[in-house]
TIVEX-260894 format. One record per residue (C-alpha): residue number from 1; residue in one letter; x, y, z. Coordinates in steps of 0.02 Angstrom, whole numbers, always signed. Layout:
<sites>
+-----+------+--------+--------+--------+
: seq : type :     xx :     yy :     zz :
+-----+------+--------+--------+--------+
: NUM :    a :      X :      Y :      Z :
...
+-----+------+--------+--------+--------+
</sites>
This chain:
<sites>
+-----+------+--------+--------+--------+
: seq : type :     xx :     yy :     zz :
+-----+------+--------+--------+--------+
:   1 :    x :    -63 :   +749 :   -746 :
:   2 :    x :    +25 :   +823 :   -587 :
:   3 :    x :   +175 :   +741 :   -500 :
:   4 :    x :   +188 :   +772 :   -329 :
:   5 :    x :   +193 :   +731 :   -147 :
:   6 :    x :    +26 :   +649 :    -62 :
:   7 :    x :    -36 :   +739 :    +88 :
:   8 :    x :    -75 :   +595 :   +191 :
:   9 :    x :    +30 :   +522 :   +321 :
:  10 :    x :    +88 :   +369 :   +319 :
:  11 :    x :   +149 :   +266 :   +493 :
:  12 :    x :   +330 :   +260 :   +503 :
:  13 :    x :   +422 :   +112 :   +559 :
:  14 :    x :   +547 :   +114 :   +707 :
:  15 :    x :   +725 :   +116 :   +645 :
:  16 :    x :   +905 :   +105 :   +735 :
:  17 :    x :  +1061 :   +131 :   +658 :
:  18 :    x :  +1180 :     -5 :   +640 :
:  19 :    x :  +1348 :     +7 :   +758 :
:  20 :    x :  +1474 :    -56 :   +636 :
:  21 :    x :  +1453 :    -46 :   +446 :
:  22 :    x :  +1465 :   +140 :   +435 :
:  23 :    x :  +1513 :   +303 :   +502 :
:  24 :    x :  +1382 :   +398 :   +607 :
:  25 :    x :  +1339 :   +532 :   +505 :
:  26 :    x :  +1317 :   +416 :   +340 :
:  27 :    x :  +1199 :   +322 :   +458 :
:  28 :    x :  +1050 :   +411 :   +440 :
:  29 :    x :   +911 :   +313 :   +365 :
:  30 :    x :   +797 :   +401 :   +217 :
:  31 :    x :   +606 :   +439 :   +189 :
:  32 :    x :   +567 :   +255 :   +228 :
:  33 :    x :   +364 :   +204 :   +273 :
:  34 :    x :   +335 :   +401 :   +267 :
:  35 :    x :   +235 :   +523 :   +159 :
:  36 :    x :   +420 :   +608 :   +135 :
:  37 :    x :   +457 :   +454 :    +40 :
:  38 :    x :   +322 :   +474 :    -76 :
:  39 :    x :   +260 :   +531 :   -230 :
:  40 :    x :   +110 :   +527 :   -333 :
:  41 :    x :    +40 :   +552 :   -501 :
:  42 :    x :   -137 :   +621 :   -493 :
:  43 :    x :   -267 :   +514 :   -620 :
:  44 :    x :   -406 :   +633 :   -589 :
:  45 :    x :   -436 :   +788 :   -477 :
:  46 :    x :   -620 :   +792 :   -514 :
:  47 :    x :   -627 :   +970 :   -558 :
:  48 :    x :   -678 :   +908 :   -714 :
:  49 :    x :   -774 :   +732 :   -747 :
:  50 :    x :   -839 :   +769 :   -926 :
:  51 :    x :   -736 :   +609 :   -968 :
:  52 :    x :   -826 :   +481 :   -842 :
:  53 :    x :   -969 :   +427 :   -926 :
:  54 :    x :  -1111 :   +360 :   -838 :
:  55 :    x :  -1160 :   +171 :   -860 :
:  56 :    x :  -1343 :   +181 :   -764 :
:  57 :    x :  -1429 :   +362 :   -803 :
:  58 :    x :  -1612 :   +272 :   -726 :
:  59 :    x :  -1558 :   +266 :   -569 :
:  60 :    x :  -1379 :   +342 :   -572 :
:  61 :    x :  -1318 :   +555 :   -584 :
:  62 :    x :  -1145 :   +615 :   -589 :
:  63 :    x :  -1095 :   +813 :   -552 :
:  64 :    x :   -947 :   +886 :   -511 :
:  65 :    x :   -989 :   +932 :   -344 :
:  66 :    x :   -933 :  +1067 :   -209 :
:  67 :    x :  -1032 :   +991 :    -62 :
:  68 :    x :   -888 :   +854 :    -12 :
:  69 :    x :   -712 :   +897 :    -61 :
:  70 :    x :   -553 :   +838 :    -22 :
:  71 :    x :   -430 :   +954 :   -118 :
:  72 :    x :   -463 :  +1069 :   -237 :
:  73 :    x :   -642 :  +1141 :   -273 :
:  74 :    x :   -731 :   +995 :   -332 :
:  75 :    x :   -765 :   +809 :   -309 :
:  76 :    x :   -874 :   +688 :   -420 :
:  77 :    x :  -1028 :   +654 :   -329 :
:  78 :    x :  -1079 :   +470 :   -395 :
:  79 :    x :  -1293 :   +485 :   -349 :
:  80 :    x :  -1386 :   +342 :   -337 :
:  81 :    x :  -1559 :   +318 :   -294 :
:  82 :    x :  -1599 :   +120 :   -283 :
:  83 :    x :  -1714 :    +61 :   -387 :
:  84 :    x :  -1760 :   -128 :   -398 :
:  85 :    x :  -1871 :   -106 :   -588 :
:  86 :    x :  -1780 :     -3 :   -684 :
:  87 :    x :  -1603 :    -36 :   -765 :
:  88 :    x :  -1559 :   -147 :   -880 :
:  89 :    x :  -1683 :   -253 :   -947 :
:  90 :    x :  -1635 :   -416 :   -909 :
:  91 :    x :  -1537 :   -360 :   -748 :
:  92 :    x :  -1670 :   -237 :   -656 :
:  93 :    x :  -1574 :   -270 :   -504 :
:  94 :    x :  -1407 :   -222 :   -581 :
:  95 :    x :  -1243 :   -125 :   -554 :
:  96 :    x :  -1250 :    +56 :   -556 :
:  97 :    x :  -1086 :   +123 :   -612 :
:  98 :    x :   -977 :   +251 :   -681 :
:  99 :    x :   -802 :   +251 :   -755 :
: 100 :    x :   -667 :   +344 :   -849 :
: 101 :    x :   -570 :   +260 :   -995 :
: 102 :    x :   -367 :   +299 :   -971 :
: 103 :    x :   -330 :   +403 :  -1136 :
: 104 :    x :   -200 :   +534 :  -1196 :
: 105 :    x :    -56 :   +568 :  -1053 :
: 106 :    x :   -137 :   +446 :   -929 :
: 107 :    x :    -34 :   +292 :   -899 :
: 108 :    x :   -100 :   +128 :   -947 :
: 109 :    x :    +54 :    +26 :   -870 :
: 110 :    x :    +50 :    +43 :   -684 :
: 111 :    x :   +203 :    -74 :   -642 :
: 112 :    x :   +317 :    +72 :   -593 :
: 113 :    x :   +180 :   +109 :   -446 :
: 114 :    x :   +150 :    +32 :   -293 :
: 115 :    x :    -19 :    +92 :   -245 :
: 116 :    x :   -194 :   +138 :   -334 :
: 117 :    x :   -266 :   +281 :   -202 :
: 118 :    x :   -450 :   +393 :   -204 :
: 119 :    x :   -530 :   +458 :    -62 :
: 120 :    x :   -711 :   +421 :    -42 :
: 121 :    x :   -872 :   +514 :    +67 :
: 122 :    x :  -1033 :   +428 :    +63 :
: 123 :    x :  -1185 :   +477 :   +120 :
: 124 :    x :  -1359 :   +390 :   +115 :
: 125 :    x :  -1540 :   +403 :   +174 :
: 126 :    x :  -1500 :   +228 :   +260 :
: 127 :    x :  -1450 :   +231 :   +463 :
: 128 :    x :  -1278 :   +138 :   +396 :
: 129 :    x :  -1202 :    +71 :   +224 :
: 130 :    x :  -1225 :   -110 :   +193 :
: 131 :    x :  -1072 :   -228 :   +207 :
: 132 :    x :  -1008 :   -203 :    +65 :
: 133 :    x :  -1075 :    -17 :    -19 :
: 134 :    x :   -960 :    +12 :   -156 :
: 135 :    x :   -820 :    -86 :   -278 :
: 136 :    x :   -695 :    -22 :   -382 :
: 137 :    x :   -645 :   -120 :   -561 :
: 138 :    x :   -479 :   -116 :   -675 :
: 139 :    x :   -510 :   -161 :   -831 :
: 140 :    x :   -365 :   -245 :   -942 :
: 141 :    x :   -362 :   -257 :  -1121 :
: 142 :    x :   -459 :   -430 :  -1206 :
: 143 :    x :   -612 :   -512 :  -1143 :
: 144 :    x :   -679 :   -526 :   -976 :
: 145 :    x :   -508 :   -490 :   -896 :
: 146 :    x :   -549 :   -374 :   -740 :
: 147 :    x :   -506 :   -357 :   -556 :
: 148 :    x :   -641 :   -310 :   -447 :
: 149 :    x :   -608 :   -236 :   -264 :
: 150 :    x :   -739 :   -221 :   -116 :
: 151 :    x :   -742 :    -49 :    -35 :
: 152 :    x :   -806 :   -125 :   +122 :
: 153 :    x :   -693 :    +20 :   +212 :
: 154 :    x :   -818 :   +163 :   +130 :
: 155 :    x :   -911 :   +222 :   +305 :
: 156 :    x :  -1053 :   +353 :   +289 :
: 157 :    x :  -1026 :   +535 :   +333 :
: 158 :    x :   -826 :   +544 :   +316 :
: 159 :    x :   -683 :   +535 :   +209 :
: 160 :    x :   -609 :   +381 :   +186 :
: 161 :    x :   -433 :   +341 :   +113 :
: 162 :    x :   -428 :   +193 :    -22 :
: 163 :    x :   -257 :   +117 :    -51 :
: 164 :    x :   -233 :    -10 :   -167 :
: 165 :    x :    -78 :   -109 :   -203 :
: 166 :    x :    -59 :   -103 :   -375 :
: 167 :    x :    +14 :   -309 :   -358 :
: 168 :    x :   -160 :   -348 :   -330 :
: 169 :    x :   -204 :   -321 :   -505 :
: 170 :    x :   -220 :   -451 :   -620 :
: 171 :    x :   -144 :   -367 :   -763 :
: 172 :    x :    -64 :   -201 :   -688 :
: 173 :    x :    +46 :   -181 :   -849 :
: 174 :    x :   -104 :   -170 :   -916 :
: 175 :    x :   -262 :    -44 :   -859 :
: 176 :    x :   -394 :    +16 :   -980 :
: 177 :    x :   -523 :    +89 :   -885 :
: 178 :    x :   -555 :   +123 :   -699 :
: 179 :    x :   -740 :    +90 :   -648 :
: 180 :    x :   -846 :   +127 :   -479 :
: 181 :    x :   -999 :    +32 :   -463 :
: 182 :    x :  -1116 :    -20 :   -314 :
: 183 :    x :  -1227 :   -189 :   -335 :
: 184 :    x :  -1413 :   -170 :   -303 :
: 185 :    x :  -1431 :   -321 :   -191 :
: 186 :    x :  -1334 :   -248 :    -63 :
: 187 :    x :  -1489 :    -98 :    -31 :
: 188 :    x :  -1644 :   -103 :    -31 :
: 189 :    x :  -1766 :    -31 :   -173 :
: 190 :    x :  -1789 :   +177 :   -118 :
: 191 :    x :  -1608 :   +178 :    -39 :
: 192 :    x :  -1527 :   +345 :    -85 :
: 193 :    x :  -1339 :   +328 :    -85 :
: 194 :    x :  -1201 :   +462 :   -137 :
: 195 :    x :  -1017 :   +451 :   -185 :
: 196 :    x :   -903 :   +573 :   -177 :
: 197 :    x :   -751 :   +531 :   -251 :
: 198 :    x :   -592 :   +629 :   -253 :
: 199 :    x :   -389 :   +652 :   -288 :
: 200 :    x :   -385 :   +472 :   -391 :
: 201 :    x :   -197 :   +440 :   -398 :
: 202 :    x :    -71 :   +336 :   -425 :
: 203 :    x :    +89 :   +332 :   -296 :
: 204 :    x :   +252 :   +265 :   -274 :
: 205 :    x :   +381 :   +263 :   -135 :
: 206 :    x :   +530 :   +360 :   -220 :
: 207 :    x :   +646 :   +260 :   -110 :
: 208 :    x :   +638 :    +85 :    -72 :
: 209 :    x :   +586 :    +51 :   +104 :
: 210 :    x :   +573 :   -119 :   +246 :
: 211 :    x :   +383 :   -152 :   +257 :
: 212 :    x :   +427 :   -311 :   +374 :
: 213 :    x :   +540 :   -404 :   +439 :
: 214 :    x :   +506 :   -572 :   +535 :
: 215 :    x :   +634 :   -675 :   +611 :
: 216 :    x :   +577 :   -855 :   +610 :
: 217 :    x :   +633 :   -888 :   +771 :
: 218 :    x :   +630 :   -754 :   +913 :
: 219 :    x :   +722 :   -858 :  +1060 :
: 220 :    x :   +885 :   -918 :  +1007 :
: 221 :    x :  +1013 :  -1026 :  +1107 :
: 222 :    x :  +1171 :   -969 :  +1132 :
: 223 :    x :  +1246 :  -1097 :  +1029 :
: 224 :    x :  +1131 :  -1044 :   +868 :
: 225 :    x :  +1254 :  -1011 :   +733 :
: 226 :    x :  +1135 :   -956 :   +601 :
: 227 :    x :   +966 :   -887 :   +601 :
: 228 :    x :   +825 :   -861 :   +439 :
: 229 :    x :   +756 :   -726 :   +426 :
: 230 :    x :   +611 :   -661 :   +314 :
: 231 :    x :   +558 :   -484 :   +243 :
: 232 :    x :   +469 :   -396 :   +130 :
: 233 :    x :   +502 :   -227 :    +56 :
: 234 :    x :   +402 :    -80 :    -18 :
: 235 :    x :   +433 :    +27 :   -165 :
: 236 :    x :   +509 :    -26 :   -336 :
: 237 :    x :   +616 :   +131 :   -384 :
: 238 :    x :   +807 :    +77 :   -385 :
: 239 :    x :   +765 :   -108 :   -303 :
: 240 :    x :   +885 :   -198 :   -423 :
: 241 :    x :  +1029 :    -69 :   -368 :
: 242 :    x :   +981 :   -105 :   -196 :
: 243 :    x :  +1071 :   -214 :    -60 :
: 244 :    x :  +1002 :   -290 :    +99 :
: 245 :    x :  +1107 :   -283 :   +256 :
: 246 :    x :  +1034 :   -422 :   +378 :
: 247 :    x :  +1158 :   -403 :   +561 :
: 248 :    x :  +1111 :   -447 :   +756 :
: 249 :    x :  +1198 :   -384 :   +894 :
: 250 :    x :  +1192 :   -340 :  +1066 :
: 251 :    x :  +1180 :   -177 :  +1151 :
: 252 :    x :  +1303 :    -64 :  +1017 :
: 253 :    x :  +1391 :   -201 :   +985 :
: 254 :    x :  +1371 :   -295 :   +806 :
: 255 :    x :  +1404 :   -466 :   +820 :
: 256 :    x :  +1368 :   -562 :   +645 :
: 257 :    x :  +1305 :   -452 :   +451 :
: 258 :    x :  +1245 :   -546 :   +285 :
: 259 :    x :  +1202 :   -450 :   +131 :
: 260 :    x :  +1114 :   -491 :    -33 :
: 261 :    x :  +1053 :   -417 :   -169 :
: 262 :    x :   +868 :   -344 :   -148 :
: 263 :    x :   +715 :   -420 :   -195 :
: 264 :    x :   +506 :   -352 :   -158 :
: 265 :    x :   +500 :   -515 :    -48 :
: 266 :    x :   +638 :   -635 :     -1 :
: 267 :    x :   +744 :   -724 :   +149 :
: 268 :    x :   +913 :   -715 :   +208 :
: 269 :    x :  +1010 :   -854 :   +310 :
: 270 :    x :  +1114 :   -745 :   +452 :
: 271 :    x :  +1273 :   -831 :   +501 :
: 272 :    x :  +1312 :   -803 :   +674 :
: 273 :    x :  +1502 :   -857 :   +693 :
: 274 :    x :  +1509 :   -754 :   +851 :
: 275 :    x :  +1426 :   -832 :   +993 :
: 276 :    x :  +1282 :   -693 :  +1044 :
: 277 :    x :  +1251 :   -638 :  +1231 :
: 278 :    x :  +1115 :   -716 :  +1319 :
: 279 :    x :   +986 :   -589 :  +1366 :
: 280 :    x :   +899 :   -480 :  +1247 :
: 281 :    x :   +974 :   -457 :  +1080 :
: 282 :    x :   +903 :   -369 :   +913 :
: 283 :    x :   +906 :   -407 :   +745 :
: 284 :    x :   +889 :   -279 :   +606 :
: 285 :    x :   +875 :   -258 :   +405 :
: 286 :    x :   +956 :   -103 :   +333 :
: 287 :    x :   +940 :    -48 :   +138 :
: 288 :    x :  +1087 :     -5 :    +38 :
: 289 :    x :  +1103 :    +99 :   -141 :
: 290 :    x :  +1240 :    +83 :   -252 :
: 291 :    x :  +1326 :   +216 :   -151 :
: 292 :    x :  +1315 :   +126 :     +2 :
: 293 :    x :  +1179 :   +277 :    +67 :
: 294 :    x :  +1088 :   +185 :   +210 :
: 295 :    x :   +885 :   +209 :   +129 :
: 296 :    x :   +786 :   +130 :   +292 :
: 297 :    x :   +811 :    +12 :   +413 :
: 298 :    x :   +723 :   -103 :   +536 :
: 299 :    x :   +758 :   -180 :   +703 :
: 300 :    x :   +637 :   -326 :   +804 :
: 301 :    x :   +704 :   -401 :   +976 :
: 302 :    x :   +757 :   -574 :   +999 :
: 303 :    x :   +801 :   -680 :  +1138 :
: 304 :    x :   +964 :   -781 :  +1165 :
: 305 :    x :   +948 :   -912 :  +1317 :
: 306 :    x :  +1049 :  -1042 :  +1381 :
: 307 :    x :  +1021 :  -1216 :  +1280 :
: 308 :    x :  +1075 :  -1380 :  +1388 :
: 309 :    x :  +1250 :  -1365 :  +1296 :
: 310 :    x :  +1270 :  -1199 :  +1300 :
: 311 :    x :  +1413 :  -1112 :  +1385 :
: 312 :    x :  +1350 :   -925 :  +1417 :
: 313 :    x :  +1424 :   -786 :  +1343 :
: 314 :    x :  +1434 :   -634 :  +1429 :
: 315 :    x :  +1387 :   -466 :  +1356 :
+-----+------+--------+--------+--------+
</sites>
């Protein structure tokens, strides 16, 4: 197994730093939504598959290939040519698959990781893949107890990125066996369709960072003296040493700051004692350690207007 940093980029989110709560230079937010925030643990490089067996050798050929690659020298090419007769006996028109069973070093509980991730090339004798042209299973201990997940991203003739959050799992405390498979009623008998599959990881954000956050109200009136807000964060690595820091203000100028203690998804009731400015204000979530380091931060717009009580308040 290999810890490291994933190479691909993920989209930062805006982020301001907040006027009041602490000096400038302690104001700079971490990694947050970024690949600098990651880290992975690599399940399978695919320079060697002699552990994924394959579950359909009539229609079905796995190599460690060098004709697609996305790192390293090698990627598991997953070769299937469709056939509607063959198979299993009762099933001709079946599931061709192939899987790996997580032994030795390879981690079986997966609830210290946000995301499953594999990168995926197809290519096929067809003029496009069908709807759906690939799935991917997790396979949890007792019977029948699987999640299943359509690949319907998988084009043909490039890489494609698969990112799985590992909360989709039904059991992701609990993950036997990882298992590709396509379903024959989605081609037609002759189709030839390849998979190469590559750098199957699991990752993590190694800080924990705002994924949204969603006033539920974006007009205000002046006279508004609270406001709910919702949010949802990523990454699960110090979260119960974390604080949120919910403030709105104007301009520089912080008018009204609630905190809480963090949780993956919650809301936060902002009391605004302060009257805020009518015109454009903001509203924004920061992310506190136990050190009071700011991690990440997010700011959305709102609107304060003049209600048919209101006095205005000028900036």
């Amino acid at each position: 197994m290999q810890l490291h940093l994933p190479v691909l980029l993920v989209a930062a989110l805006a982020a301001a730093a907040p006027a009041d709560a602490l000096p400038a230079a302690e104001d700079t937010p971490g990694g947050g939504l970024t690949a600098t925030n990651l880290e992975s643990l690599v399940l399978d490089d695919m320079e060697d598959i002699s552990d994924w067996y394959n579950g359909s050798r009539d229609e079905t050929t796995l190599a460690a290939s060098t004709e697609h690659v996305r790192a390293g020298q090698r990627a598991l090419c997953f070769a299937n040519l469709v056939d509607h007769t063959k198979g299993e006996t009762n099933y001709p028109v079946g599931w061709p698959r192939t899987g790996k069973d997580l032994k030795g070093d390879l981690p079986t509980d997966w609830t210290a990781w946000d995301f499953f991730e594999c990168w995926i090339y197809a290519t096929t004798t067809r003029a496009a893949l069908p709807k759906s042209p690939v799935g991917v299973g997790f396979y949890h201990s007792g019977h029948k107890r699987s999640t299943h997940v359509r690949l319907d991203q998988v084009a043909k003739d490039e890489w494609v990125h698969i990112v799985i959050p590992t909360d989709d799992l039904m059991a992701p405390e609990d993950v036997q066996r990882i298992q590709f498979n396509i379903s024959e009623s989605d081609y037609q008998h002759g189709d030839r369709v390849d998979f190469y599959i590559d750098q199957v990881a699991l990752t993590r954000y190694i800080e924990p960072s705002v994924a949204e956050l969603r006033p539920t109200r974006k007009v205000l009136f002046a006279n508004d003296r609270s406001l709910l807000v919702q949010y949802k964060l990523a990454g699960r690595r110090g979260l119960s040493e974390t604080k949120v820091e919910l403030s709105a203000g104007h301009g520089e100028q912080t008018i009204a700051v609630e905190s809480a203690p963090a949780s993956r998804q919650g809301e936060l009731v902002l009391p605004i004692l302060r009257p805020l400015p009518v015109g454009e204000s903001w509203v924004r979530l920061g992310l506190r350690d136990a050190d009071q380091r700011l991690l990440d931060q997010q700011q959305v717009p709102v609107r304060v207007i003049t209600g048919p009580f209101d006095e205005e308040v000028q900036p």
